[in-house]
C-alpha positions, 0 to 999 in steps of 0.5 A: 554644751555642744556635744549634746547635739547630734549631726544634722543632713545637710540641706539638700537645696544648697547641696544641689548648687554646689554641684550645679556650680562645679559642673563643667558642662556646657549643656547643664541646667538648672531647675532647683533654685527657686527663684526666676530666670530670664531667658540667659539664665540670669536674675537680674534686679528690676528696672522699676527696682533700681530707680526706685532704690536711686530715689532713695539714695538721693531723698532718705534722710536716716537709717534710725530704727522703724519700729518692729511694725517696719514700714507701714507706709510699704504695708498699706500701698500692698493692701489694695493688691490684695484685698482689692480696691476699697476693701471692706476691713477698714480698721479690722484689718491691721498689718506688719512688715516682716522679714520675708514670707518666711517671717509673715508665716512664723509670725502668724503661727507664733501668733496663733499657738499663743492665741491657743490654736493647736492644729493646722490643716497642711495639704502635702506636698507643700513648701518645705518651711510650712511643717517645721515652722507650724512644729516649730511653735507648738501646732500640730501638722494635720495633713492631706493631699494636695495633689496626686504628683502621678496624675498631676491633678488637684486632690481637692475631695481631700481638703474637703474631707480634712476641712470638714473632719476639722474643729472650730478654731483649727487653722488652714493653711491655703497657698493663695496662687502658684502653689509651691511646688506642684503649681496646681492651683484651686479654680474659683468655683473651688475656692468658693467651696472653700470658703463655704466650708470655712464659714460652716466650720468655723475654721481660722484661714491662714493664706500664704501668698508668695508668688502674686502676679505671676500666675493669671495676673495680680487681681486674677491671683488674689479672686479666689483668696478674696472670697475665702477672707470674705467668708471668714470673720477672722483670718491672716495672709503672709506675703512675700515680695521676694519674686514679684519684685524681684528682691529675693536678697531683701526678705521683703515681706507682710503679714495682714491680719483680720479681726472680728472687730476694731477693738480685737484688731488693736488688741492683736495688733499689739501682740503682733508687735510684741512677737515681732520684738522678740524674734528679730527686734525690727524688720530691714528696710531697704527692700520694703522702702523700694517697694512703697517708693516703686508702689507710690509713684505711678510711673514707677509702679506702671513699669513695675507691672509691664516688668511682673507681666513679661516674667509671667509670659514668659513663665506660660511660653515656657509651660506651653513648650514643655506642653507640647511634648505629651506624655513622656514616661511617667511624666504629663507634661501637657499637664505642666502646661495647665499649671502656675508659676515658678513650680511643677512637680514631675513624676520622678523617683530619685533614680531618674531624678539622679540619672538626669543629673549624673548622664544629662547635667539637669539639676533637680530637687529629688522630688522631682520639682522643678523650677520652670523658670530654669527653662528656655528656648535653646535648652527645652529639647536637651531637657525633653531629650533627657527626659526620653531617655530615662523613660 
């Protein structure tokens, strides 16, 4: 049976740590991982999150199953973070817990191939796991720009171009803020243009929302998506709680769905539940639990928010150092500054990008992504240094 397969490459990511990991120099950094880092370069677990999880050691009172719909009490205190406060959905808007964002956006695209949608617009460069999993479940990638990586700018007259080259019924896959990996984000006046062309052409809206709050702000994060599931009579949004609550172990995740009436949410709500079944039976809990504990009780919930606000400040003191530094080379880093979240993309080709990390000990996807969040006051001028010298 095995001998009919064939050797796969090996991940690129995972290689990337193990030679981060075995470099012996002091100076190193590591800008591949993509997950946060406080300014000594740890991970550490929320406070929020471990008295959140105490309460839960101390009051639960079963391990039993949930369910393939998970936790919905966890489900339905993230609504309003999304959707706003006494949003206008009621009944039409249904949601399941799932395992990660990762899970959200399979589940969406099993969901959707089977409810006969073929072709999902999936503007490039996009996080790594969109192409395959839209392959994975029988769609076609139709794919445009996203952004121009030589000029750092938004490519926005592409998506257009694709929206309205697009037929009813065709999928668009929209990163909702902190776009992975190039960080470059829609304003709300393009948003809103979205949302127009989404009405016009009947297309089917599917937002994946991985990074709120660490932009602008939770509300600022989720203004423009909000108009486009305004615009849409149907839509569905993935949401990953692996970096806002710092529960990357967990796989903490959503998927929300939105139907053009209470009877078609019931129907697919059930499909919903029965493609959950057969790909991992029931969602974990623990981390999901954490999160409606920490999203339920306000003292809980206010130092969550001040904790989600100190990463992202310091997430933009970060991009406004590296800002400073002009144009390098080929790299804008005044246009770092301008962007959101964890990522940006650099203007490298692979032999920098190997040059950085063979002569300087800076670890990189060779894309050149990077993790801002890799950065920090005592290493920014080895990094900007490194930077000059491959110029």
């Amino acid at each position: 049976m095995f001998e009919q397969l064939q050797d796969l490459p090996p991940d690129g990511l995972l290689a990337l740590i193990k030679l981060y990991r075995d470099d012996a120099r002091p100076e190193k950094i590591d800008l591949g991982v993509g997950v946060y880092r406080d300014s000594d370069g740890g991970t550490p677990v929320f406070r929020g999150v471990k008295k959140a999880e105490h309460r839960l050691h101390e009051t639960q009172d079963s391990k039993s199953y949930l369910g393939p719909e998970g936790d919905l009490g966890f489900v339905a205190a993230l609504r309003p973070y999304i959707f706003g406060q006494g949003d206008a959905f009621g009944d039409r808007l249904r949601g399941v817990q799932t395992p990660g964002g990762t899970g959200a956006v399979r589940l969406a695209c099993e969901t959707l191939a089977k409810a006969g949608a073929t072709k999902v617009l999936l503007g490039t460069p996009s996080w790594p796991n969109h192409a395959p999993i839209i392959q994975a479940t029988g769609m076609e990638p139709v794919t445009f720009t996203h952004a121009d990586i030589a000029t750092e700018t938004l490519d926005f007259d592409a998506l257009l171009t694709a929206m309205k080259a697009a037929e009813a019924g065709d999928v668009v896959l929209l990163h909702g803020c902190c776009h992975n990996p190039t960080g470059i984000d829609y304003d709300l006046n393009q948003w809103a243009q979205i949302a127009d062309l989404v009405a016009e052409r009947g297309l089917f809206p599917l937002i994946d929302l991985a990074y709120q709050g660490l932009g602008a702000g939770f509300e600022e994060d989720a203004e423009g998506l909000r108009k486009v599931l305004a615009a849409a009579p149907e839509s569905m949004l993935a949401y990953s709680c692996d970096k806002n609550f710092g529960l990357y172990r967990e796989r903490v995740g959503a998927l929300y769905a939105i139907s053009k009436t209470d009877d078609q949410a019931a129907t697919l709500f059930s499909h919903l539940l029965s493609n959950a079944r057969a790909n991992w039976s029931m969602p974990p809990d623990h981390g999901a639990a954490t999160v409606r504990v920490i999203l339920t009780d306000d003292e809980f919930r206010r130092e969550w928010d001040a904790e989600v606000a100190e990463m992202r400040a310091r997430l933009n003191r970060m991009r406004a150092a590296l800002a400073q530094h002009g144009t390098i080379g080929t790299v804008d880093l005044a246009a770092v500054g301008e962007q959101n979240g964890l990522f940006s993309t650099l203007n490298l080709n692979k032999d920098q990008v190997m040059a950085l990390r063979k002569s300087h000990g800076i670890y990189m996807a060779a894309s050149g992504r990077i993790n801002v969040a890799g950065l920090n006051e005592r290493n920014i001028p080895h990094f900007v240094e490194a930077l000059r010298s491959i110029a």
